[in-house]
DRENSE-850395 format. One line per field, with one value per residue (C-alpha): residue number from 1; residue in one letter; x, y, z. Coordinates in steps of 0.25 Angstrom, whole numbers, padded with zeros to 4 digits. Each point is the difference from the previous one (the first is absolute). Layout:
resi	c(NUM,...) $
resn	c(a,...) $
xx	c(X,...) $
yy	c(Y,...) $
zz	c(Z,...) $
//
This chain:
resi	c(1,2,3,4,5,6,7,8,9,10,11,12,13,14,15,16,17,18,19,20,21,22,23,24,25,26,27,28,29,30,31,32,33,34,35,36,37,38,39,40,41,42,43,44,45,46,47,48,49,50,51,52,53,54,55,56,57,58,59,60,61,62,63,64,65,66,67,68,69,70,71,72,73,74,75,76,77,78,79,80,81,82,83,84,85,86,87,88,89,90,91,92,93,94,95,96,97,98,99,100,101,102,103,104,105,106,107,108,109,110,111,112,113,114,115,116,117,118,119,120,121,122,123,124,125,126,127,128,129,130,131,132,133,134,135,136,137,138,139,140,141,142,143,144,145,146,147,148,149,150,151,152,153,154,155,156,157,158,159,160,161,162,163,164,165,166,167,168,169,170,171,172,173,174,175,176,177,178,179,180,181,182,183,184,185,186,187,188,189,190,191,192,193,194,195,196,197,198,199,200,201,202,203,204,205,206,207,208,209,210,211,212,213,214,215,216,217,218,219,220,221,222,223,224,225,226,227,228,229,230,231,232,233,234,235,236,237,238,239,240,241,242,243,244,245,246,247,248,249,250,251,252,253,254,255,256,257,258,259,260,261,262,263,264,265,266,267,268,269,270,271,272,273,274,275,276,277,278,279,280,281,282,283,284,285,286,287,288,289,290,291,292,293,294,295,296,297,298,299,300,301,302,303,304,305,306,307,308,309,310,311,312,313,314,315,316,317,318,319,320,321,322,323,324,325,326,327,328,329,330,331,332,333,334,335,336,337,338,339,340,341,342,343,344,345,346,347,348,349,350,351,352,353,354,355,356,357,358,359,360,361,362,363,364,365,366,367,368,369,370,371,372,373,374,375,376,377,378,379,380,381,382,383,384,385,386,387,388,389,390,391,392,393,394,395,396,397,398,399,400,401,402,403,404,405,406,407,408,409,410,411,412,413,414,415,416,417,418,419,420,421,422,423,424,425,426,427,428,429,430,431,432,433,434,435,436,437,438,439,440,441,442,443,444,445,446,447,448,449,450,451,452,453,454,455,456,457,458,459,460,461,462,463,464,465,466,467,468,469,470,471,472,473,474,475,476,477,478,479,480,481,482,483,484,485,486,487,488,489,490,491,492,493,494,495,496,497,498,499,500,501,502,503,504,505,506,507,508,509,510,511,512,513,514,515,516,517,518,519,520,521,522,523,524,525,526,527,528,529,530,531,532,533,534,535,536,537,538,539,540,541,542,543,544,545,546,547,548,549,550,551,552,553,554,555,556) $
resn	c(x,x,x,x,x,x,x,x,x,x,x,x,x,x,x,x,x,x,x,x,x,x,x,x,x,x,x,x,x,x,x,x,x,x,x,x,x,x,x,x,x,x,x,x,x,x,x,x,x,x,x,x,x,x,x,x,x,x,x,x,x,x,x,x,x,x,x,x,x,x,x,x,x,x,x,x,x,x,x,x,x,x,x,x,x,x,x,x,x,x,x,x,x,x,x,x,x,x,x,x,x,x,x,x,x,x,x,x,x,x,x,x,x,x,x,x,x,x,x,x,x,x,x,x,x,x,x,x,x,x,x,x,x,x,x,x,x,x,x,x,x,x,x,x,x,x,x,x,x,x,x,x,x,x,x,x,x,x,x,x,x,x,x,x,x,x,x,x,x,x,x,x,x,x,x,x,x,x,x,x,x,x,x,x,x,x,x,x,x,x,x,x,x,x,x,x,x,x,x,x,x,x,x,x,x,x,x,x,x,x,x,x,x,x,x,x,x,x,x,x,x,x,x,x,x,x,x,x,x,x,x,x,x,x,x,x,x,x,x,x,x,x,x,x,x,x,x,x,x,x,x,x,x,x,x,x,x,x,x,x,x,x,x,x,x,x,x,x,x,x,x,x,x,x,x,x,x,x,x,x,x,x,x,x,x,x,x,x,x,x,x,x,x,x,x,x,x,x,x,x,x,x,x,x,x,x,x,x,x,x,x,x,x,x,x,x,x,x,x,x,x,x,x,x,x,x,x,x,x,x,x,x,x,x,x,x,x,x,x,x,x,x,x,x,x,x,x,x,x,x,x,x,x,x,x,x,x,x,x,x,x,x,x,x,x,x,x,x,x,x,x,x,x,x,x,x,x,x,x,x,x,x,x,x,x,x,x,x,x,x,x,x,x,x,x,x,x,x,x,x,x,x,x,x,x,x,x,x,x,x,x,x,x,x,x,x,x,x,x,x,x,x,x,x,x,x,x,x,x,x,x,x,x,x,x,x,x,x,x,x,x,x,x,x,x,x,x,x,x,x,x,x,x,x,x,x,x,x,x,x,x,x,x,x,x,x,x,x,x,x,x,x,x,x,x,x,x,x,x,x,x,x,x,x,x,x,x,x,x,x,x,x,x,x,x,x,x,x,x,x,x,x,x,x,x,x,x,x,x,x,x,x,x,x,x,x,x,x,x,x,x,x,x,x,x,x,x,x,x,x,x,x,x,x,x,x,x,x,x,x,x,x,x,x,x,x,x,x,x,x,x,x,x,x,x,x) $
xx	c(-0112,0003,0008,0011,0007,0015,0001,0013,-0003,-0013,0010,0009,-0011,-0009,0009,0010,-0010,-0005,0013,0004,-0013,0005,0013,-0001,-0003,-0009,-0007,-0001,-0013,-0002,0005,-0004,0004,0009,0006,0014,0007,0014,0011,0003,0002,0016,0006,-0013,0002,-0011,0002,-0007,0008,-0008,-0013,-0008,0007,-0010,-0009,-0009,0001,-0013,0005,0012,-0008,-0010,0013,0005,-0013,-0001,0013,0004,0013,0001,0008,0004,-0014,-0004,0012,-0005,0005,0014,-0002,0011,-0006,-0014,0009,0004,-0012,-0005,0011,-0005,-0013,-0010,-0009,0002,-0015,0006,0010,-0001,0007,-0005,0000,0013,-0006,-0004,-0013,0002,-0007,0008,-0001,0005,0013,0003,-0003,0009,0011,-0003,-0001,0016,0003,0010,-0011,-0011,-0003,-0014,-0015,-0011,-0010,0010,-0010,-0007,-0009,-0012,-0006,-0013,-0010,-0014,-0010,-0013,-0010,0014,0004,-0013,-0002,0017,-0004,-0013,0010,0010,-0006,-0014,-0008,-0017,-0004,-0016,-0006,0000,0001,0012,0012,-0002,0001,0012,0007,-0007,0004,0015,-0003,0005,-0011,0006,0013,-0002,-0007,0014,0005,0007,-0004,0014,0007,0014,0001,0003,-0007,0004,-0014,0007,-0012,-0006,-0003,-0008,-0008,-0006,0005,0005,-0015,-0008,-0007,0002,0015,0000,0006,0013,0004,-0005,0009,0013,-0001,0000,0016,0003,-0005,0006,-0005,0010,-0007,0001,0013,-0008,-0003,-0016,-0008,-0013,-0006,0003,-0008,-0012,0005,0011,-0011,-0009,0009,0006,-0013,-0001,0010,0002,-0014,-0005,-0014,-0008,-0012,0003,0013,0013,0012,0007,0013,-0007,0010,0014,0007,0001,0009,-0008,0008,-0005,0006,-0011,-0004,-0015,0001,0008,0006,0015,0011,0004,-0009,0008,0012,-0008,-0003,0013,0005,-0012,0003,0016,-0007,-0007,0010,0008,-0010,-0002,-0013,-0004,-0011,-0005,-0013,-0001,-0013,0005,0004,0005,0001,-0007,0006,-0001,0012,-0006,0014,0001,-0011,0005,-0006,-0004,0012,0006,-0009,0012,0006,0013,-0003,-0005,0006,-0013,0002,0015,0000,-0013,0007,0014,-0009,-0004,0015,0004,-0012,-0013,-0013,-0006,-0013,-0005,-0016,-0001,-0005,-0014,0000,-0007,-0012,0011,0007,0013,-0006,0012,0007,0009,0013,0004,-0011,0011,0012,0002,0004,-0014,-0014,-0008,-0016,-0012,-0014,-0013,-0014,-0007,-0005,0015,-0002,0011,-0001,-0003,0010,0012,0012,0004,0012,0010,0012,0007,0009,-0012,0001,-0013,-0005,-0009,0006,-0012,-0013,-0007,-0015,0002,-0013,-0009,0011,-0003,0009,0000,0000,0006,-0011,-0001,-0012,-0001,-0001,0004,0007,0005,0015,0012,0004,-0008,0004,0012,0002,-0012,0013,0011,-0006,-0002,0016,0002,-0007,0003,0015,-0002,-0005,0010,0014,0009,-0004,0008,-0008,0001,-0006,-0011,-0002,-0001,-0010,-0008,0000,-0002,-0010,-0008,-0014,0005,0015,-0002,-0005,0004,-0007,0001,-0011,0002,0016,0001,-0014,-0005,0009,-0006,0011,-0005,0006,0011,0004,-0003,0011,0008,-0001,0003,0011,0008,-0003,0010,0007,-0005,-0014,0011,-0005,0010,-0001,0002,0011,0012,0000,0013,0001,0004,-0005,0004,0013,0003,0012,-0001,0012,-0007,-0010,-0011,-0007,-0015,-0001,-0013,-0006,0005,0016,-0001,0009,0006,0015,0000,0010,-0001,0006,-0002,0000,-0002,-0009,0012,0003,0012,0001,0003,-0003,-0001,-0002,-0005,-0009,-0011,-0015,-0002,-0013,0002,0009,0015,0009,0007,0012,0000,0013,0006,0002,-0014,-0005,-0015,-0009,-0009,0005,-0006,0001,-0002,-0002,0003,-0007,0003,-0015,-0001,0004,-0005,0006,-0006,0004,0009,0004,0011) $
yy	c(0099,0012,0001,0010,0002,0003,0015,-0001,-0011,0012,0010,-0009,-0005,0013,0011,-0005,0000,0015,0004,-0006,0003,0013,0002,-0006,0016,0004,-0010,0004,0000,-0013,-0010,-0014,-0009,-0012,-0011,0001,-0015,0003,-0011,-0002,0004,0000,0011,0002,0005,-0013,-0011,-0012,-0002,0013,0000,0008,0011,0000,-0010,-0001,-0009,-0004,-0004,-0007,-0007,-0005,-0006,-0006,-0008,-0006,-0002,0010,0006,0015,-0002,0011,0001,0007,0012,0014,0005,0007,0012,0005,-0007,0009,0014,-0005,-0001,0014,0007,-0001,0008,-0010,-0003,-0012,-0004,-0013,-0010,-0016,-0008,-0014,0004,0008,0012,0014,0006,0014,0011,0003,0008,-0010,0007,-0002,-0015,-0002,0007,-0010,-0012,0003,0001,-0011,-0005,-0002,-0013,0005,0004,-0010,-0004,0009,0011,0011,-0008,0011,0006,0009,-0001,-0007,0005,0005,-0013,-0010,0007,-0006,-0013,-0004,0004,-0010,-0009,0001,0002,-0007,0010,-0003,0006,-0003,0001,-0010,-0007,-0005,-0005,-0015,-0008,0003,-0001,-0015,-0004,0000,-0004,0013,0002,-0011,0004,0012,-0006,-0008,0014,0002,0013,0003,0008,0001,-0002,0012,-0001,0009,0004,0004,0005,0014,0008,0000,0011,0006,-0014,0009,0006,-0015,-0004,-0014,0002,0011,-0011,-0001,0014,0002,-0011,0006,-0014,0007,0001,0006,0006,0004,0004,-0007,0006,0015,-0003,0007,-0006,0003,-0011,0004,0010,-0011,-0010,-0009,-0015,-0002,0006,-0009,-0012,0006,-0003,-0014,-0003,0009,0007,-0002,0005,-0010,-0002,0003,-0003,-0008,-0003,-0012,0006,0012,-0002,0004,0011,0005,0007,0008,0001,0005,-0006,0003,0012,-0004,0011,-0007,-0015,-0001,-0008,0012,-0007,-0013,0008,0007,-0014,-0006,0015,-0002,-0014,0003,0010,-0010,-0010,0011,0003,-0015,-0004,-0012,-0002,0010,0001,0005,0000,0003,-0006,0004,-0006,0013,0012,0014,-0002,-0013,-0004,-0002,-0010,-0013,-0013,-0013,-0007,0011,-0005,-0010,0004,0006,0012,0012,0011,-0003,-0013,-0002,0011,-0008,-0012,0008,0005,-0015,-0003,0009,-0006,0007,-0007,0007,0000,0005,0000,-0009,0010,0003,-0005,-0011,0004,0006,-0003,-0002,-0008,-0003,0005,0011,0003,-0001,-0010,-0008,0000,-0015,0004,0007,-0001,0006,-0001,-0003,0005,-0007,0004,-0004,-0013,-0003,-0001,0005,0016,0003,0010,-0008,-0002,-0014,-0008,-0007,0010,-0002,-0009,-0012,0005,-0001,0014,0007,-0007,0004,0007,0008,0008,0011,0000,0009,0001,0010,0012,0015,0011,0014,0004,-0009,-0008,-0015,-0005,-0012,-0002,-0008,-0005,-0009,0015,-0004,-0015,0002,0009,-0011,-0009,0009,0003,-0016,-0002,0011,-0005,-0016,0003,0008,-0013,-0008,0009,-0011,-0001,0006,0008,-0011,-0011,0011,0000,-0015,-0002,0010,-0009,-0012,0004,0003,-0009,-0004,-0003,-0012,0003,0013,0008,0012,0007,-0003,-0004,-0006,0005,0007,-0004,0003,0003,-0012,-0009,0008,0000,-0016,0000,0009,-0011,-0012,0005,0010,-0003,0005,-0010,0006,-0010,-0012,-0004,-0003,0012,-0003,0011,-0001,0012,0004,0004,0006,0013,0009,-0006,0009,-0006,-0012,-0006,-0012,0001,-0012,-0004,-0008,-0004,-0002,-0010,0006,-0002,-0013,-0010,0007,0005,0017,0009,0014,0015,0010,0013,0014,0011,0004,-0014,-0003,-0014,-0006,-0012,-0014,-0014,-0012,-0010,-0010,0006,-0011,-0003,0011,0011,0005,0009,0010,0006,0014,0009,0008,0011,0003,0013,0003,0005,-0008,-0014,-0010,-0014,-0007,-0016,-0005,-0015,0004,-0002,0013,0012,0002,0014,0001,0014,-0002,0014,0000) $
zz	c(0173,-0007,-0011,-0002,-0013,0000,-0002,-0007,-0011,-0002,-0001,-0009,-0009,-0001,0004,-0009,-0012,0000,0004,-0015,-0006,0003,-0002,-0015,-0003,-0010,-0010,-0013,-0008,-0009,0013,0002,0009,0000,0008,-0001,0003,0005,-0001,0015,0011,0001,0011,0008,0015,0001,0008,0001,0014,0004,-0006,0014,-0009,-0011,0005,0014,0010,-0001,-0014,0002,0012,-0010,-0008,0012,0005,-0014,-0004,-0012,0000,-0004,-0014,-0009,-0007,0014,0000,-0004,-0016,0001,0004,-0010,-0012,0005,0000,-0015,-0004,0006,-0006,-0013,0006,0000,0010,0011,0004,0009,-0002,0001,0009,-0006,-0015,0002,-0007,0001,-0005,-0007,-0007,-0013,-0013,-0012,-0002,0017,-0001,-0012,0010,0012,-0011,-0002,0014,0005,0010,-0008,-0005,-0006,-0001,0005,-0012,-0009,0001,0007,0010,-0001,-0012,-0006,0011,-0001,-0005,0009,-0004,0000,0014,0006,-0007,0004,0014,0000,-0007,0010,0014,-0002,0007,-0001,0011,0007,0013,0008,0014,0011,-0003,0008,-0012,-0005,0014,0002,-0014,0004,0015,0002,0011,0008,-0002,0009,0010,0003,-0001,-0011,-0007,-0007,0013,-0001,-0014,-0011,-0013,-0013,-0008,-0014,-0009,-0007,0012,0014,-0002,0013,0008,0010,0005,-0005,0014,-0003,-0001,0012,0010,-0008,0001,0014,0004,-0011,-0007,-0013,0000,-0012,-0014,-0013,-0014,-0009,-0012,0004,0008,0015,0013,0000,-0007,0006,-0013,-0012,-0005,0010,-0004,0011,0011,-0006,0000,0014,0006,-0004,0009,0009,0006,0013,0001,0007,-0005,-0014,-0004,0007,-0010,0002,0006,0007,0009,-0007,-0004,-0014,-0011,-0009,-0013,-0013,-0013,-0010,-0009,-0004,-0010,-0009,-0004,0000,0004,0008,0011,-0003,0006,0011,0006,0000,0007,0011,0001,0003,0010,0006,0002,0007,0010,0004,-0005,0000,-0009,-0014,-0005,-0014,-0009,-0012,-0015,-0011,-0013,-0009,-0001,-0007,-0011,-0005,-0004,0015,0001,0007,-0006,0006,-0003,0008,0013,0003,0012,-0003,-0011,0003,0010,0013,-0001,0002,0010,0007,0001,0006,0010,0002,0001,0012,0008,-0002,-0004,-0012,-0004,-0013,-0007,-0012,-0007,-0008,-0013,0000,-0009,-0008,-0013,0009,0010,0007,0014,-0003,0006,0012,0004,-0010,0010,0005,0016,0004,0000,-0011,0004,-0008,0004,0003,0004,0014,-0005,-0005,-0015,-0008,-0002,-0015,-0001,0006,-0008,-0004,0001,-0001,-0002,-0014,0005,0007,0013,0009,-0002,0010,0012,0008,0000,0009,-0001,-0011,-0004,0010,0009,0011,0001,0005,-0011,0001,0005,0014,-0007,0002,-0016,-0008,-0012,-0011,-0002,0002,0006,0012,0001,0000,0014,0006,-0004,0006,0012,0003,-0003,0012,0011,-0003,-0002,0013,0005,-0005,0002,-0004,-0013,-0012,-0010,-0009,0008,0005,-0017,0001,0012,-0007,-0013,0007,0009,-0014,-0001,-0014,0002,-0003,-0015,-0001,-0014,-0009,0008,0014,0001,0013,0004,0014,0009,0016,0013,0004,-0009,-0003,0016,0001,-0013,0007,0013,-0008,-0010,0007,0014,0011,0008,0013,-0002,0000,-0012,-0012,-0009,-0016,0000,0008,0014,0006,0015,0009,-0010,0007,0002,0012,0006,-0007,-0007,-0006,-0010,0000,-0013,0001,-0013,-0006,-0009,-0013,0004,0009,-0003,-0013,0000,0000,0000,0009,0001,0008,-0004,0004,-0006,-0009,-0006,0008,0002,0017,-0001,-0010,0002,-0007,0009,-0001,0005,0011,0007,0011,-0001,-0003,0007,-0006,0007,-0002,-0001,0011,-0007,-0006,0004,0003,-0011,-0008,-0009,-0011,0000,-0013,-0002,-0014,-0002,-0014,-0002,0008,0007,0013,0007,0015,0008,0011,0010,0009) $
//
């Protein structure tokens, strides 16, 4: 299956950009940037009634299957609160749709003039979010720091593939096809002549680039992590190297500038993450972490590690919220000072990844948990020590990091959700965890522990089976889905709801309510008689225990 992104939510998300970036006219000298927090987003042409406008249909159908309505988070920034902005004569690099914000390039005494603009409700972290660059010797010690990189020769990469049962995964054939995964990282330097990853773009499955940092389509000349971490999931050179989810197609978006340490990459993720939603990716790969940066006053501590403070994180776990699978290193500090994970491998809806060697033991290098808060932190791990990659050069090499545990991770969540489509990204995360060989007792080192397709599948069977195996599910299935010509909805409930009294709404994707009842959950199934006057499109129904929420997708 080949994927095809929506060539108007490019033109909107990318065009839109450079067309900004150049239309803020000429920048002064003595500029920084700043992300400018607006108040609302009163009077846009937006509609969450409409959302194909700014949105895929990829994207909204990734919504629909797990029942997450587009709310105004999702709408663009008002365009008229942008042309404000770029009347003072700063420069708009992008805007923000779930941060409400715009990113801009201003000389002190432009940012005082937006700061008095009726829209603007502020400046993220109060500051600038890049200073004074690194030195030469700091450059290179952050950039071993960060990414992890060790490199040696060494042999195949069948070990790390057997590890996750990754090996007998694609003998069921699943490989990742259909799915769209986003790569957010420093750069994929000559990706686009490796051997190893030749296949993707022979077969186009390479759908879309963008430099973040540089604000350009090309991200084929910058830094050589994402190749590397690219080829851990993705290559296809038998013999050598085959990536777990070799068979998927991939957004290749760069959101890291490895010459400095700043909270301007902070605000690039959350830009390229926004970007990634739009085009309907399902799951993101990004091994990176941040808790050190340039202006030490910028420095997160651990108490900071709790899920809910700084900028990656939250923009992680919105991404989370509109039904992609995230999947973030751990980080490499684990023979450090610091020690623990960095952000966003924080964020409490994904999956941040420790690292092991072959035998299994615990990497050296890998960061600890638990987040600041208690939370079980890494969730998994996967081989970071000797993983097996293809460098910028084609060579078949290993190398040290949670960087290279990580996509191991990412690309097993591909081809199992492939496997399992019914699954939200939520209970993907939770199959993953519990598939684990330490759920039981999870620790600091290891989280949940290695977790195999395998078990995650047999989890997968036995917690959120469908109702085609005529096996009761534990969660509750609606049918006929789609409703077709149907004007009754059936409910199986599932061993969480049976016997309990629930109350139900159907809604559609723009939060109109169609339908509430109260009922009791009986051993079989209940009908729902549906409206006459419900048009077709794509609806949510929610059931309220009030122990929890369950929201299945319903289309008409």
């Amino acid at each position: 299956m080949q994927i095809v992104v929506n060539q108007k939510v490019k033109w909107f998300f990318v065009a839109v950009f450079t067309f900004l970036f150049m239309w803020g006219g000429r920048v002064q000298s003595q500029t920084a940037k700043y992300l400018v927090l607006l108040k609302d987003k009163t009077g846009t042409p937006f509609t969450t009634d409409n959302p194909t406008v700014y949105l895929s249909q990829r994207s909204v159908d990734r919504r629909m299957r797990q029942g997450i309505v587009v709310t105004s988070r999702d709408l663009p920034v008002n365009p008229s609160y942008v042309s404000q902005i770029c009347q003072t004569g700063a420069k708009v690099w992008y805007t923000s749709r779930w941060l409400n914000a715009v990113l801009v390039e201003a000389t002190t005494a432009q940012l005082t003039v937006i700061r008095a603009l009726p829209s603007v409700k502020g400046i993220e972290f109060n500051r600038a979010l890049r200073t004074a660059r690194l030195s030469a010797e700091k450059q290179t010690n952050a950039t071993q720091q960060k990414f992890g990189m060790d490199a040696f020769n060494y042999g195949a990469s069948l070990g790390q593939i057997q590890m996750l049962g990754a090996d007998a995964m694609h003998n069921q054939g699943y490989n990742g096809k259909g799915m769209l995964v986003a790569i957010l990282d420093a750069g994929f330097l000559n990706s686009n002549t490796n051997p190893a990853l030749s296949t993707l773009f022979t077969e186009k499955r390479v759908v879309t680039t963008y430099d973040f940092v540089k604000n350009e389509a090309s991200v084929y000349e910058d830094h050589s992590h994402g190749n590397n971490v690219f080829s851990i999931m993705a290559s296809f050179r038998e013999g050598s190297l085959i990536g777990p989810a070799y068979g998927a197609s991939y957004a290749l978006l760069r959101t890291e500038d490895d010459n400095s340490e700043s909270r301007l990459e902070e605000a690039n993720w959350l830009i390229a993450a926004e970007y990634a939603d739009s085009l309907g990716v399902d799951v993101i790969n990004t091994s990176l972490g941040y808790n050190q940066f340039d202006n030490e006053a910028d420095d997160y501590t651990y108490a900071d590690m709790n899920g809910k403070t700084t900028l990656i994180t939250r923009a992680a776990d919105w991404a989370a919220a509109v039904g992609m699978v995230v999947v973030a290193s751990a980080g490499n500090e684990g023979s450090s000072a610091w020690k623990y994970i960095s952000a966003p491998a924080d964020a409490d809806s994904i999956l941040a990844v420790g690292a092991v060697g072959s035998t299994k033991a615990l990497a050296s290098f890998s960061s600890l948990g638990p987040s600041a808060d208690g939370r079980v932190k890494p969730d998994v791990c996967a081989q970071g020590a000797l993983t097996v990659y293809s460098n910028q050069a084609g060579t078949i090499t290993p190398g040290n990091g949670t960087s290279y545990s990580a996509p191991l991770i990412a690309g097993l969540v591909t081809a199992f959700w492939q496997s399992q489509p019914q699954l939200t990204a939520m209970q993907v995360i939770d199959c993953i965890r519990r598939a684990g060989d330490r759920f039981s007792s999870p620790t600091p080192q290891f989280g949940y522990g290695i977790p195999t397709f395998a078990a995650a599948t047999e989890i997968a069977r036995a917690k959120y089976l469908p109702m085609s195996t005529g096996v009761k599910p534990t969660e509750a299935i609606v049918f006929p889905n789609p409703l077709g010509n149907a004007t009754a909805l059936q409910i199986q409930w599932g061993l969480e709801f049976t016997g309990k009294k629930v109350e139900v709404a159907l809604t559609d994707v723009a939060g109109r309510v169609w339908l509430q009842q109260s009922m009791v959950a009986n051993e079989t199934s209940s009908k729902l008689v549906l409206p006459m006057a419900m048009p077709q499109g794509g609806y949510f129904l929610k059931v309220n225990d009030n122990e929890r929420v369950r929201v299945l997708k319903v289309i008409k």
